[in-house]
N, C-alpha and C positions, 0 to 999 in steps of 0.2 A: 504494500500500500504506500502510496504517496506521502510525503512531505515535502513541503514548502516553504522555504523561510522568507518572513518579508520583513524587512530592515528597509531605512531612508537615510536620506544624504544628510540629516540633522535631525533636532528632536523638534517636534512639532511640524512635520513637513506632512504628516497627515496620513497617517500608516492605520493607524485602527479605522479610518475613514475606509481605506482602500483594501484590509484584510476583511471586513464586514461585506463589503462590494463586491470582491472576487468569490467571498463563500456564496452570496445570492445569486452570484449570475450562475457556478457552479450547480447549486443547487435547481436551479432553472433547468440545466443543461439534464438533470435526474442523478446529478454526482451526488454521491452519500458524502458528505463534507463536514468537518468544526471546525471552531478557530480555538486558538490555544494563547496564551500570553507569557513571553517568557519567564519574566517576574514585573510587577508592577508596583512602583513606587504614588507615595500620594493619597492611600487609599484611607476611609475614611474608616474611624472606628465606632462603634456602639458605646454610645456613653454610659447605657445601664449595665453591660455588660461585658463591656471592654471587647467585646470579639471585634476582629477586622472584619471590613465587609470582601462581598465578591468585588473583584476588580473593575474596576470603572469599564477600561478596555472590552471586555469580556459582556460587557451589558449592552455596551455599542452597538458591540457583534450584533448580537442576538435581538436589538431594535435593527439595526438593516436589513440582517436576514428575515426579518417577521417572524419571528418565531420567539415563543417563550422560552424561560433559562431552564437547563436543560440537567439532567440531574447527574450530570459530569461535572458542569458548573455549581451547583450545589455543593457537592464534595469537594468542590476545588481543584479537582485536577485539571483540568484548564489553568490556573493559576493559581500554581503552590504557594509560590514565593511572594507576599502581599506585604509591603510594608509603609509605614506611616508617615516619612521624613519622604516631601515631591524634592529626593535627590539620588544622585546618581546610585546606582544600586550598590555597588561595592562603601559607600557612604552610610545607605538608607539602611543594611543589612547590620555595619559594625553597629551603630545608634541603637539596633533592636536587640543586639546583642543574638541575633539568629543566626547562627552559618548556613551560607545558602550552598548546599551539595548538588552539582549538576549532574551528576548521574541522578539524582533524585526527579530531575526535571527530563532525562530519557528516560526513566524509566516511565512517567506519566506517556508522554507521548508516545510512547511504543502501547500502553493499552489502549489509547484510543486510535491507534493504526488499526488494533483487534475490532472495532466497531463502525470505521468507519471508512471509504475508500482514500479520502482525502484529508489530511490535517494541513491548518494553516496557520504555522507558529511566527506569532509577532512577538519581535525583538522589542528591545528599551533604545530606544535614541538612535545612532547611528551604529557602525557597523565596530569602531576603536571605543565603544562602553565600557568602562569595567565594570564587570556583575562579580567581580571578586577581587581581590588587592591584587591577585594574580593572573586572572583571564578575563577576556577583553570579549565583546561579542562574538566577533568575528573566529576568535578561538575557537569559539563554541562550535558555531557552525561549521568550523573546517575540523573538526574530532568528528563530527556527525556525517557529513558531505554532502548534506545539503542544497541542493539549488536553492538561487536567493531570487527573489522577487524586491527591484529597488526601487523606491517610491520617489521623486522630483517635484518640481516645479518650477514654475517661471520666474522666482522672487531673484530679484538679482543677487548674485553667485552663484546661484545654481549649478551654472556649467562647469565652473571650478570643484566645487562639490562632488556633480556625478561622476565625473572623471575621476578625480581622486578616490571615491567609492567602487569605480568601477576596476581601476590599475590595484587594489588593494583585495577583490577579490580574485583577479586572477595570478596574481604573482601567491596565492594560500592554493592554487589549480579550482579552483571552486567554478559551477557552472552558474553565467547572468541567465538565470530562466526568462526573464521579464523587466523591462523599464516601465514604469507605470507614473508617466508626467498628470499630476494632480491638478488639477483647477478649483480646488475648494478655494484656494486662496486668491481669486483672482478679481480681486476690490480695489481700488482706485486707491486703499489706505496702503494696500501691499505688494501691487503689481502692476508695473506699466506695460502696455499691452504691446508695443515696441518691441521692450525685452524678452515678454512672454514668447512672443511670436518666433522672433529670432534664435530663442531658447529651443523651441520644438524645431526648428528647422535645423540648427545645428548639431543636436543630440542624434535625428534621424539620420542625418546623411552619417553621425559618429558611427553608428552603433549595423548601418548598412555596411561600413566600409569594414570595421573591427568587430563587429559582434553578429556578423551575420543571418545566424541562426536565433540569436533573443527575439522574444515579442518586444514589441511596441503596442500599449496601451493608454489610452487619454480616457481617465476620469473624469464625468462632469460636476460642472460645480455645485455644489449643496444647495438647494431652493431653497428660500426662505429660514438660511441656516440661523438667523435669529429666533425663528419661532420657538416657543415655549414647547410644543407638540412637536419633539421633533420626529417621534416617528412617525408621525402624515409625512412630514418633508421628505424620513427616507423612504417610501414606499415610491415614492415617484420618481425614484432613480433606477437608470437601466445602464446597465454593462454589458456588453455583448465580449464572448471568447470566441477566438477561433478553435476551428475542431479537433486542430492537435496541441490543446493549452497542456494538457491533462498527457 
């Protein structure tokens, strides 16, 4: 069974946006799919009871997909590792005083390979994270071997970004399954449509010349991404895959 890792050029470039998106279009397609989160920092705790909640990330999901939380989510294996300090995870984990064990985290994803055709594990921030003083995202994913799925956008650097993203996964041999240039952020307070533009055209001709075989995917932007309801806003989004995503 499949896995997929989706990491992005930065943190906030919009990856639980685009791992909720590619499970619905998948599941559209009749793919048996979850999403997974690798560890999630930020997360809010229960003040009567101290427990941490389910991962923000993980609820995303499962408002894109339409579907209710699922009782893998329940138990947390979708997202072990949950801690309360929005800081880097190798930070967030010392402060909890938890050690976060990745085998702990293959081991989750190897039982939901048991249930499902498709897992789709999002990373924390970029692909140079530390989720431990001593491993780095990127680590991770090349112990695992992983194809990655790299999420973009048009905000200026970008270009500088995916490229450095991109030379940093193949000098680890790792396969670019997927570019996937975001437009959730494409407002006038964070994107000139100049750059935007020029962004997607330069990345395409990049990744036609060097990465031949990767998909090219454009997210559209989130409707009404202020609304209060946002899952009306995501049900009105459509991703289309090609037939050999999977």
């Amino acid at each position: 069974m499949s896995v997929l890792f989706i990491s992005g050029i930065d943190t906030d470039i919009g990856k639980t946006y685009a791992t909720g998106m590619l499970a619905k279009a998948l599941m559209e397609q009749g793919t048996s799919v979850i999403t997974q989160k690798l560890v999630q920092t930020g997360v809010s705790v229960n003040p009567m009871t101290g427990e941490m909640g389910i991962a923000d990330d993980i609820i995303t999901h499962r408002a894109l997909m339409d579907i209710p939380l699922q009782p893998c989510d329940l138990d947390f294996i979708t997202c072990l590792y949950r801690y309360k300090k929005p800081a880097s995870p190798h930070l967030a984990s010392r402060l909890s005083k938890q050690t976060l064990d990745p085998e702990v985290i293959t081991s989750a994803t190897k039982s939901l390979q048991a249930d499902y055709e498709v897992v789709l594990l999002e990373g924390a921030g970029g692909l140079l994270v530390p989720i431990t003083e001593q491993l780095f995202v990127l680590d991770y994913i090349a112990a695992q071997g992983y194809p990655i799925i790299l999420v973009t956008s048009g905000r200026l650097g970008s270009i500088n970004h995916t490229l450095l993203s991109l030379e940093a996964i193949t000098q680890r041999g790792l396969q670019v399954h997927t570019v996937v240039y975001n437009h959730i952020h494409d407002d006038t307070d964070n994107t000139d449509v100049e750059i935007a533009d020029s962004t997607i055209e330069f990345l395409q001709n990049h990744l036609q010349q060097h990465y031949p075989t990767t998909h090219w995917l454009q997210l559209p932007q989130l409707e009404n991404h202020a609304m209060s309801d946002t899952k009306t806003a995501f049900k009105h989004q459509t991703l289309s895959l090609p037939k050999d995503f999977i």
